[in-house]
C-alpha positions, -999 to +999 in steps of 0.1 A: -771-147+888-782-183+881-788-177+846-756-159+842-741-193+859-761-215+835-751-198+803-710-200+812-717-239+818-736-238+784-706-226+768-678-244+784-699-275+774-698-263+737-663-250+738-652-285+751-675-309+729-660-285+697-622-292+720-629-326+716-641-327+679-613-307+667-587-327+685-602-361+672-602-347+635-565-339+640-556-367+655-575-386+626-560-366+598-526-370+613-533-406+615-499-427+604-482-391+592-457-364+609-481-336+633-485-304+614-452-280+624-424-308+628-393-297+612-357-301+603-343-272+606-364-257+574-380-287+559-416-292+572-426-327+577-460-321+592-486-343+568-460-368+550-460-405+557-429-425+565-424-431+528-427-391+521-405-383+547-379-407+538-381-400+501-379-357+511-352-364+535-331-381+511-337-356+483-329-329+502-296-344+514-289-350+480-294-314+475-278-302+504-250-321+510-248-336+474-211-325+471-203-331+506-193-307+534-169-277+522-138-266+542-120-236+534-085-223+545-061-198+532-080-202+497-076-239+495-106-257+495-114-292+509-150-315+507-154-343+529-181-364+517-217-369+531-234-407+528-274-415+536-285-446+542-303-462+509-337-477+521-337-514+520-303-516+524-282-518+562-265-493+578-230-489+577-209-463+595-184-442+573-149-452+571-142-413+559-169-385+563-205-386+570-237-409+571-272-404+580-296-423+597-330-412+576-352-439+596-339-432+625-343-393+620-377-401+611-390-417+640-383-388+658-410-369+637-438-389+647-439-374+685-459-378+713-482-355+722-499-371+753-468-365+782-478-339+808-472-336+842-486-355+878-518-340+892-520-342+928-552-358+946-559-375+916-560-416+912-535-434+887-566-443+868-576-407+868-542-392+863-538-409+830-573-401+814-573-367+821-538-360+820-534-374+784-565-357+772-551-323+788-518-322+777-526-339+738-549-304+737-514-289+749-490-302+730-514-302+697-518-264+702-482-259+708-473-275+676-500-253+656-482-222+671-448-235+681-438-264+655-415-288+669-380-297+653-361-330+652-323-333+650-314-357+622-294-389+633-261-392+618-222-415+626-195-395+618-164-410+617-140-378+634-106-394+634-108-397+594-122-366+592-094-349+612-066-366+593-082-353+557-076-323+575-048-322+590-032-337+555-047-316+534-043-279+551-009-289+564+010-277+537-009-243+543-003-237+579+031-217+583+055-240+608+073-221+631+111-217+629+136-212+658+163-185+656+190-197+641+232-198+644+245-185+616+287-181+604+294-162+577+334-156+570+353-121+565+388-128+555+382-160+561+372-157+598+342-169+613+316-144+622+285-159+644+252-140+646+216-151+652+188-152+631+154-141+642+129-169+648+098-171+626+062-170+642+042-204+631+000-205+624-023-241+632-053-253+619-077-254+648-096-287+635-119-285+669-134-258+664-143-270+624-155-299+640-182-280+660-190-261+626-194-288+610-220-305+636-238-272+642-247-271+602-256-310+603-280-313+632-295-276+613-294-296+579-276-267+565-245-267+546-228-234+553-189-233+543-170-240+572-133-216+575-112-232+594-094-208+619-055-207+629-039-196+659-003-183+663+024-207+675+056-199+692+089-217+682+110-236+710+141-212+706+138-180+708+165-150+699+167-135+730+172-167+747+202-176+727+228-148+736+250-167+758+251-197+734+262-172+705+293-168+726+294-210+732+300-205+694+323-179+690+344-201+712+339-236+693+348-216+661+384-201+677+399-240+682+391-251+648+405-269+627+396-299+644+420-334+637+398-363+641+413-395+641+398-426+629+407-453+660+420-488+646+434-470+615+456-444+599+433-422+586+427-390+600+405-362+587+408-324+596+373-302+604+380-269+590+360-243+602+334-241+570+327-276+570+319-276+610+297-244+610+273-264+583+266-286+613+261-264+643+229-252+659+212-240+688+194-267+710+170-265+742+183-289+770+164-283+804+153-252+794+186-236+789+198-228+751+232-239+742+250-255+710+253-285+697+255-307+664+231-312+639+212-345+627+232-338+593+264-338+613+253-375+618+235-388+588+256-367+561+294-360+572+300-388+596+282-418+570+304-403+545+332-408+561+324-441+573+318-454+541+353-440+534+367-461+557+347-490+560+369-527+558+342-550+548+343-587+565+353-613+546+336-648+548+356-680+550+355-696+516+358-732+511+341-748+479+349-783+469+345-794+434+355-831+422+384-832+451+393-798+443+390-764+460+372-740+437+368-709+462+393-705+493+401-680+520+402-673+555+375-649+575+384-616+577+375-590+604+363-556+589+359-519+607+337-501+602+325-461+619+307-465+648+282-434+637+263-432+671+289-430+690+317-404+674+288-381+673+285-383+710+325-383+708+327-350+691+294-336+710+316-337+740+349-333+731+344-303+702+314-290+714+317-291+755+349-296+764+368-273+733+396-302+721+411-302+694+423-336+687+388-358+684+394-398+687+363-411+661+353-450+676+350-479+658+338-511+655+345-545+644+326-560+613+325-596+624+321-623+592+290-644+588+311-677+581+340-679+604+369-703+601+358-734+614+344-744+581+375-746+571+396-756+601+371-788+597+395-800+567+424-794+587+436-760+566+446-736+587+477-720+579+508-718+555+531-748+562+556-737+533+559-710+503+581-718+468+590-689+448+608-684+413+615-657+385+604-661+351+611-623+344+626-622+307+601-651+296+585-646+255+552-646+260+539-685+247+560-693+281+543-667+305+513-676+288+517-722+294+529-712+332+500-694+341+477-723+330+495-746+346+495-729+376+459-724+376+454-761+370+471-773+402+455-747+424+430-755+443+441-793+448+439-806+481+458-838+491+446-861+515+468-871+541+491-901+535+484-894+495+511-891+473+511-864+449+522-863+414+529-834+392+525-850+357+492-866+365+478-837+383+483-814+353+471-838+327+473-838+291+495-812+279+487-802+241+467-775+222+434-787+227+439-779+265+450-745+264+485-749+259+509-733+233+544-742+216+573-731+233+609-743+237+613-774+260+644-796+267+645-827+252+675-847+250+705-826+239+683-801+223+658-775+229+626-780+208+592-767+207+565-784+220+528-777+236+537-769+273+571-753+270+577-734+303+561-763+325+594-769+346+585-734+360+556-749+378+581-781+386+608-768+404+583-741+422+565-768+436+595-784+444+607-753+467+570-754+481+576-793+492+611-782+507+597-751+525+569-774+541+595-803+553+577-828+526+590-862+521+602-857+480+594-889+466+609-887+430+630-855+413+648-851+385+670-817+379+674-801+344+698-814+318+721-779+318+709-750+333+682-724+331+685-690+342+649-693+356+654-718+382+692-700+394+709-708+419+715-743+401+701-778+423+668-765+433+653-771+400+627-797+389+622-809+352+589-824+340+584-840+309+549-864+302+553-892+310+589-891+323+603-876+342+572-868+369+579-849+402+562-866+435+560-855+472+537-870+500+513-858+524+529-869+556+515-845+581+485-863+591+458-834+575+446-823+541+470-798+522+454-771+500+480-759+469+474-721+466+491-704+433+497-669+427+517-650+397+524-618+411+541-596+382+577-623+370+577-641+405+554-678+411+544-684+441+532-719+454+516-715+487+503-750+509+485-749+532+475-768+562+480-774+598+514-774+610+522-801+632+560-789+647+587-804+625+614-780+613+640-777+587+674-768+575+683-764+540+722-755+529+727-732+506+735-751+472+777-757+463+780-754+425+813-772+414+833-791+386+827-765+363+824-774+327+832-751+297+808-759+264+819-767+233+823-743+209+796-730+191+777-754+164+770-739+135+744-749+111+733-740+074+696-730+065+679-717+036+652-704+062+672-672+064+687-645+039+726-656+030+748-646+056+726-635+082+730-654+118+705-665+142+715-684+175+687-706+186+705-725+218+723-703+247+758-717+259+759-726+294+786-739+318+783-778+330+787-785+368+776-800+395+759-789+426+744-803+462+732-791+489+724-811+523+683-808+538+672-819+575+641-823+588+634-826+625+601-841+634+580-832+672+589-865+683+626-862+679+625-883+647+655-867+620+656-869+587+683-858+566+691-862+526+716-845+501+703-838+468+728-841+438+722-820+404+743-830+374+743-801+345+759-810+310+778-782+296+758-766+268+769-752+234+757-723+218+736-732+182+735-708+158+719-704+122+731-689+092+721-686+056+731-716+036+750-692+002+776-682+020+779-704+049+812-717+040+827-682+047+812-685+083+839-701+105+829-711+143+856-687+153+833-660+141+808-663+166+818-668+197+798-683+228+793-650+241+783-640+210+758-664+206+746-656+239+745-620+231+722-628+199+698-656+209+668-645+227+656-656+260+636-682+259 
């Protein structure tokens, strides 16, 4: 028995001193390097140093996950790249994809082997001795049999990696698609039916995310197919019966009259045109119909744009004394989108009308009137009109620049205004051409012929306003432009000039306007209550002309006639003008018109001249023959 006994202890001794020499060997072999049997998921790392491990890590991501991590769905194919971290260099975490932590993954291969468990009765000191020894034998053995393996450490950035794809397979999934309203017509009458909805398919991206992390902490690279699941659309056909028949009652009232509020306009919805813009919707759980977003951003802004009045700024520009750019703020109008489509939502749609009141709204200006109300223009104190219909065109042509000049002039109050100096020089170099002007007893042609038009317009203007005319001087005979005779003005540089004054106490802006024959002289400013009468002119002491003046040229073939100068009756007319000022004050003046009588001058060729008697050619023949000038 005793020797039995004594040959046991002989062999645990030897068993434990060989225990003890094997584990110091391994532990001395393994010295600085990973234990035999660590692993990432295939790759051993038992026997390499930090610098092996690293440099096998790394290649084998390179291998692995060289062209990133693959994503597959409905045959489309998708990588989302895989980053290590280069030794010597700091770590940064992925804006998009995948990095690994090789030194960090590392450190986990060198394990400890010495952790075991609490032995009771046993001191602290005791514990640890034996417990290390122990469980190192233990956890040295398990990794000879066992292995151990380490999960690589790795920042993965799963927003960016979700967005790639939901982006990229988006295009792929199939969206689902309510049931429909749809109107087709048969002899022109509306026929509603529904059409079926459309079953939809998503990505499931969280599931692909577990994939993906499954195949990383495995350092594997499998292809990853991303799954879909069925989705159901909001409206469904057999929810949508009773609002087939909310349809079939919106289409009986049509056509619909919609009328555009603050204007005219009005704009019929036939029955075609409102079925385009019709659909089922889900309020509350209940399907009924109503308009579509199209209805809205298509029909109605197409309309409005019809419609729209755009504001007008108030204008003022100065230049040198003299208003470049002028006009008053003007309101526009303007659809008020938003709100007709709630209009016609509830009227059409709900309530079945068929007369549709489309709001809208004011377009206020950016620059209002007070910019110009600051000069003291604020409305028309007086208008002057006259006719120049019948006019050759050099006339038309020197009236239109002189009206253009004086437009735009303001004048200051107490300022006196003259005609002549305001329109300058008057000769070719400034625009003007030769036409027929009085002069004397005889029409010639200068520059500026047709002047007096602007004259005796402006003249009218200065009446209309209640303007104190400071000098005037009528015609010489008569002009059929400035009929009926003593409201006329002649002009003539330097003499005679034609001068009113600014007695109202603000500025006065002249406006001019041509408007087909008629000139218009329009001043404005700020009325301050005076009134006026005017009398009708009386023409009297009529004056035949002489009888027609004949004169010989070799300017035209023998025997033809020309008449150059129309024949005109003298007389003399007057007419009586009052002006009653706010404080009472009256004002009252006749103006007196003398005309000459005017004989008709005609040309004929010189050869046969002497066979030509005055009786010949009558004033009404001359009249008949001369052009209007």
């Amino acid at each position: 028995m005793r020797k039995w006994l004594f040959r046991i202890c002989i062999s645990l001794v030897i068993f434990l001193l060989l225990d003890i020499n094997f584990i110091l060997l391994y532990k001395l072999y393994y010295q600085n390097k990973i234990y035999h049997g660590v692993k990432i998921g295939n790759l051993a790392l038992g026997g390499l140093t930090r610098a092996d491990a690293f440099k096998k890590i790394s290649q084998e991501i390179s291998l692995i996950y060289g062209n990133g991590a693959t994503f597959t769905y409905h045959g489309a194919t998708l990588k989302i790249p895989i980053f290590k971290k280069e030794e010597g260099l700091p770590f940064v975490k992925p804006s998009k994809g995948v990095t690994f932590h090789i030194t960090k993954t590392i450190d986990q291969g060198f394990v400890d082997i010495t952790i075991g468990n609490n032995f009771a009765g046993i001191s602290d000191q005791q514990f640890s001795l034996i417990s290390n020894f122990l469980n190192s034998n233990i956890n040295i053995y398990k990794l000879l049999v066992d292995g151990y393996d380490i999960k690589p450490v790795y920042e993965m950035n799963d927003q960016a990696i979700a967005n790639q794809l939901k982006e990229y397979f988006h295009a792929r999934a199939v969206l689902p698609e309510n049931a429909k309203l749809v109107v087709s017509f048969v002899d022109k009458k509306p026929i509603v039916a529904i059409s079926p909805e459309i079953l939809g398919s998503s990505i499931e991206v969280k599931a692909a995310f577990n994939q993906l992390k499954f195949n990383l902490q495995n350092f594997t690279n499998d292809n990853i197919v991303i799954a879909s699941t069925k989705t159901v659309p909001e409206i469904l056909s057999k929810d949508a019966v009773l609002a087939l028949e909310q349809a079939q009652g919106i289409m009986s009232i049509v056509p619909i009259t919609l009328n555009i509020t603050g204007t005219t306009t009005k704009k019929s919805l036939d029955s075609k045109t409102l079925s385009q813009f019709l659909e089922f919707k889900k309020i509350d759980n209940n399907i009924t119909i109503g308009l579509t977003s199209k209805f809205k951003d298509d029909y109605l802004m197409q309309l409005s744009r019809k419609i729209k009045v755009e504001s007008q700024d108030a204008v003022l520009k100065v230049v040198d004394d003299k208003v470049v750019a002028f006009g008053f703020a003007k309101p526009g109008l303007e659809l008020d989108i938003d709100s007709s489509f709630n209009v016609v939502a509830s009227e059409v749609i709900q309530k079945r009308n068929r007369m549709v009141n489309l709001t809208t709204k004011i377009i206020q200006p950016r620059v209002t009137d007070s910019l110009i109300n600051d000069f003291g223009i604020k409305e028309i104190i007086g208008v002057g009109k006259s006719n120049f219909n019948g006019s050759p065109k050099n006339r038309r042509h020197n009236i239109a620049l002189g009206a253009k000049t004086v437009n735009g002039i303001i004048i200051k109050p107490g300022d006196t205004f003259s005609l002549v100096e305001k329109l300058g020089d008057i000769e070719e170099k400034t625009g003007y051409l030769s036409e027929l002007v009085i002069k004397g007893d005889r029409t010639i042609p200068e520059f500026g012929g047709g002047l007096c038009q602007i004259g005796t317009t402006i003249f009218r203007a200065t009446l209309d306003s209640g303007l104190p005319v400071m000098e005037r001087k009528n015609h010489s005979f008569r002009v059929i432009y400035y009929e009926p005779a003593g409201v006329d003005a002649t002009i003539y540089n330097p003499r005679p000039d034609y001068k009113f004054k600014n007695d109202t106490g603000n500025n006065i802006l002249i406006q001019t306007k041509i408007i087909g024959s008629n000139l218009f002289f329009e001043f404005w400013g700020t009325k301050d209550g005076r009134t006026i009468e005017q009398i009708k002119p009386k023409v009297y002491n009529i004056v035949k002309p002489l009888p027609v003046k004949i004169i010989e040229t070799i300017d035209l073939p023998p025997g033809q006639k020309k008449c150059v100068e129309k024949a005109t009756n003298g007389a003399d007319a007057e007419f009586d003008y009052t002006v009653t000022y706010k404080d009472g004050k009256i004002v009252t003046k006749k103006f007196k018109s003398h005309y000459k009588p005017w004989r008709a001058i005609c040309l004929v060729g010189k050869k046969i001249a002497s066979e030509v008697s005055a009786e010949e050619i009558s004033p009404e023949s001359a009249n008949r023959q001369l052009k209007v000038q």
